[in-house]
C-alpha positions as CSV (number, residue, x, y, z in Angstrom):
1,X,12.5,-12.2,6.5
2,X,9.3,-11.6,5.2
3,X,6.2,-10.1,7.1
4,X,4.5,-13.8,8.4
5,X,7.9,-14.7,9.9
6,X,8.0,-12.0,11.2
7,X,4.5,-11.8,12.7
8,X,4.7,-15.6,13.7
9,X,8.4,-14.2,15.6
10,X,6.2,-11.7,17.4
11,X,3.9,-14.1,18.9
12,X,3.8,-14.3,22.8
13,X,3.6,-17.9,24.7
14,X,-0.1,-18.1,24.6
15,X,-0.8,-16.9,21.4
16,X,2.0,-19.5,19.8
17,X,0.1,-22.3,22.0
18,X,-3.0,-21.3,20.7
19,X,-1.7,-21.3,16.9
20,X,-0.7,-24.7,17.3
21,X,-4.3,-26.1,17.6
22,X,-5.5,-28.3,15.2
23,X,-8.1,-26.0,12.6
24,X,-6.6,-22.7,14.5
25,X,-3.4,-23.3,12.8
26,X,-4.3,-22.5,9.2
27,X,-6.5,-19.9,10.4
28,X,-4.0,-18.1,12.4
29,X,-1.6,-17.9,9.9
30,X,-4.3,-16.8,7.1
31,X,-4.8,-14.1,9.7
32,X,-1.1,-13.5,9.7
33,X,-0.9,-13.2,6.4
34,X,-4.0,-10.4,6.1
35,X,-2.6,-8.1,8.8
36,X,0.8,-8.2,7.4
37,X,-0.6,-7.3,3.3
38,X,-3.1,-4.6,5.4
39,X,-0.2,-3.0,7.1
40,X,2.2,-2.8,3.5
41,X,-0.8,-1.5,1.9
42,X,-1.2,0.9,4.7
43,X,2.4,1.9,4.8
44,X,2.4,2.6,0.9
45,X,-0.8,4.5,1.3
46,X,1.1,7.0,3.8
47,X,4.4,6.8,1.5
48,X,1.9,8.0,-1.7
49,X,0.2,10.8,0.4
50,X,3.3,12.3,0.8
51,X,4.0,12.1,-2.6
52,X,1.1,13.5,-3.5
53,X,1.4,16.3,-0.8
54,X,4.7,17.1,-2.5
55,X,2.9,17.4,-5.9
56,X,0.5,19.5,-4.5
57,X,3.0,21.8,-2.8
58,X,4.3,22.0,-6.1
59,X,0.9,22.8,-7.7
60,X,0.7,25.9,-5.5
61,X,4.0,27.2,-6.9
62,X,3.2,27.0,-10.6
63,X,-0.1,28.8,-9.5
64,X,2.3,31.5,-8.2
65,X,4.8,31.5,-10.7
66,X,2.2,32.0,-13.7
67,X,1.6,28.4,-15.0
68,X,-1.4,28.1,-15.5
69,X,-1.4,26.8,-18.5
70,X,-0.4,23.2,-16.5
71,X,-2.3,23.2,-13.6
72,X,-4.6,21.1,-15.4
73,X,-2.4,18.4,-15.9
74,X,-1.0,18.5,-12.4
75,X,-4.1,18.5,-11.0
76,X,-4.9,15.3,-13.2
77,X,-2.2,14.0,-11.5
78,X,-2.5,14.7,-8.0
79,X,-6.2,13.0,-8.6
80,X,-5.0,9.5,-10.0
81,X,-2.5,9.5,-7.6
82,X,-5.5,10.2,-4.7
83,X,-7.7,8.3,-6.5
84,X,-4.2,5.1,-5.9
85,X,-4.3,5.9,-2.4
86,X,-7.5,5.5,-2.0
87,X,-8.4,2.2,-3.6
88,X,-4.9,0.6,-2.0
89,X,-6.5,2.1,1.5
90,X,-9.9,0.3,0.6
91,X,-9.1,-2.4,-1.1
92,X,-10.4,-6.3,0.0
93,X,-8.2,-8.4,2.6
94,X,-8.6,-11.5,0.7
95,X,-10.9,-12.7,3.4
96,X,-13.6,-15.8,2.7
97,X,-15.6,-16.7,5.4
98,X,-15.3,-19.9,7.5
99,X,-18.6,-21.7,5.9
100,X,-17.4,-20.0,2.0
101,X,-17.5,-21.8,-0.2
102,X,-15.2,-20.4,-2.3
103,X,-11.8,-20.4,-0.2
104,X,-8.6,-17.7,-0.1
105,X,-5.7,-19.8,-0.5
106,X,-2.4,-19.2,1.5
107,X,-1.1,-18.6,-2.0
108,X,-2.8,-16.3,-3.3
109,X,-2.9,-14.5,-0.2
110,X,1.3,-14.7,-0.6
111,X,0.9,-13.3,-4.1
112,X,-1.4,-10.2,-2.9
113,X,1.5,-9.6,-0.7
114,X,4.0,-9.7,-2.8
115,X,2.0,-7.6,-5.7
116,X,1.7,-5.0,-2.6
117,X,5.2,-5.2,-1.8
118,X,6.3,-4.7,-5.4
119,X,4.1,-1.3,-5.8
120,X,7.1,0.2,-3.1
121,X,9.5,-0.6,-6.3
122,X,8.3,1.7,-7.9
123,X,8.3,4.4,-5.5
124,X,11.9,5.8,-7.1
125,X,9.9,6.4,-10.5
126,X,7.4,8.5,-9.1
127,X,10.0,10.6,-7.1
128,X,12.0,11.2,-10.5
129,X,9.3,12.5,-11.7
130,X,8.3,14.7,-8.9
131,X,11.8,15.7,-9.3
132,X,11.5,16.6,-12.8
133,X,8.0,18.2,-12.0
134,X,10.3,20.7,-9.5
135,X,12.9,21.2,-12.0
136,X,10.0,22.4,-14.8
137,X,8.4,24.6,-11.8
138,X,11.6,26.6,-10.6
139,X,12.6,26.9,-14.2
């Protein structure tokens, strides 16, 4: 079930009666549709922090252990992977105002989601490597 169905599922009485009036309709379910991409993109900001905090933690221990010689490249890291976070945190809602004249289409909208959705794929990479990064520290 994707995140609209599941939204739409969520509705109380009101609310649904509301949705169902003619010009709310596409509104609400353009609404829907933001709230849902805002909170994946929200949910794969907090899933990259910790990632990141991880790398950091990680940074530290090279520091201890005498590499400096990579800290550079770490640190390079941790600040594409901030500077991810941060533009995923910020980043536009797909929202046009009602009087636009240049109009968000549901699809599009759809696609944002699913481009959002698809950045949690590759989650698994980006722990591998983390892995590796460990690996390469205690070693």
């Amino acid at each position: 079930m994707d995140t609209v169905t599941k939204a739409k599922a969520a509705m109380g009485g009101l609310e649904k009666a509301i949705s169902g009036l003619p010009g709310i309709k596409g509104y609400r379910e353009k609404e829907m549709r933001r709230d849902a991409d805002k909170q994946v993109r929200d949910q794969l900001a907090r899933e990259l922090a910790e990632r990141r905090a991880k790398i950091t933690a990680l940074q530290s221990e090279l520091l201890e252990s005498g590499g400096l010689l990579w800290l550079d490249d770490v640190e390079r890291a941790v600040g594409r992977l901030q500077l991810l976070i941060d533009r995923i945190k910020t980043a536009a809602r797909g929202y046009a105002g009602f009087f636009d004249l240049q109009r968000v289409k549901e699809a599009e909208l759809d696609r944002l989601a699913n481009f959002d959705q698809a950045l949690f794929d590759d989650l698994p990479k980006l722990d591998e490597g983390i892995a590796a990064l460990a690996q390469a520290v205690a070693e």
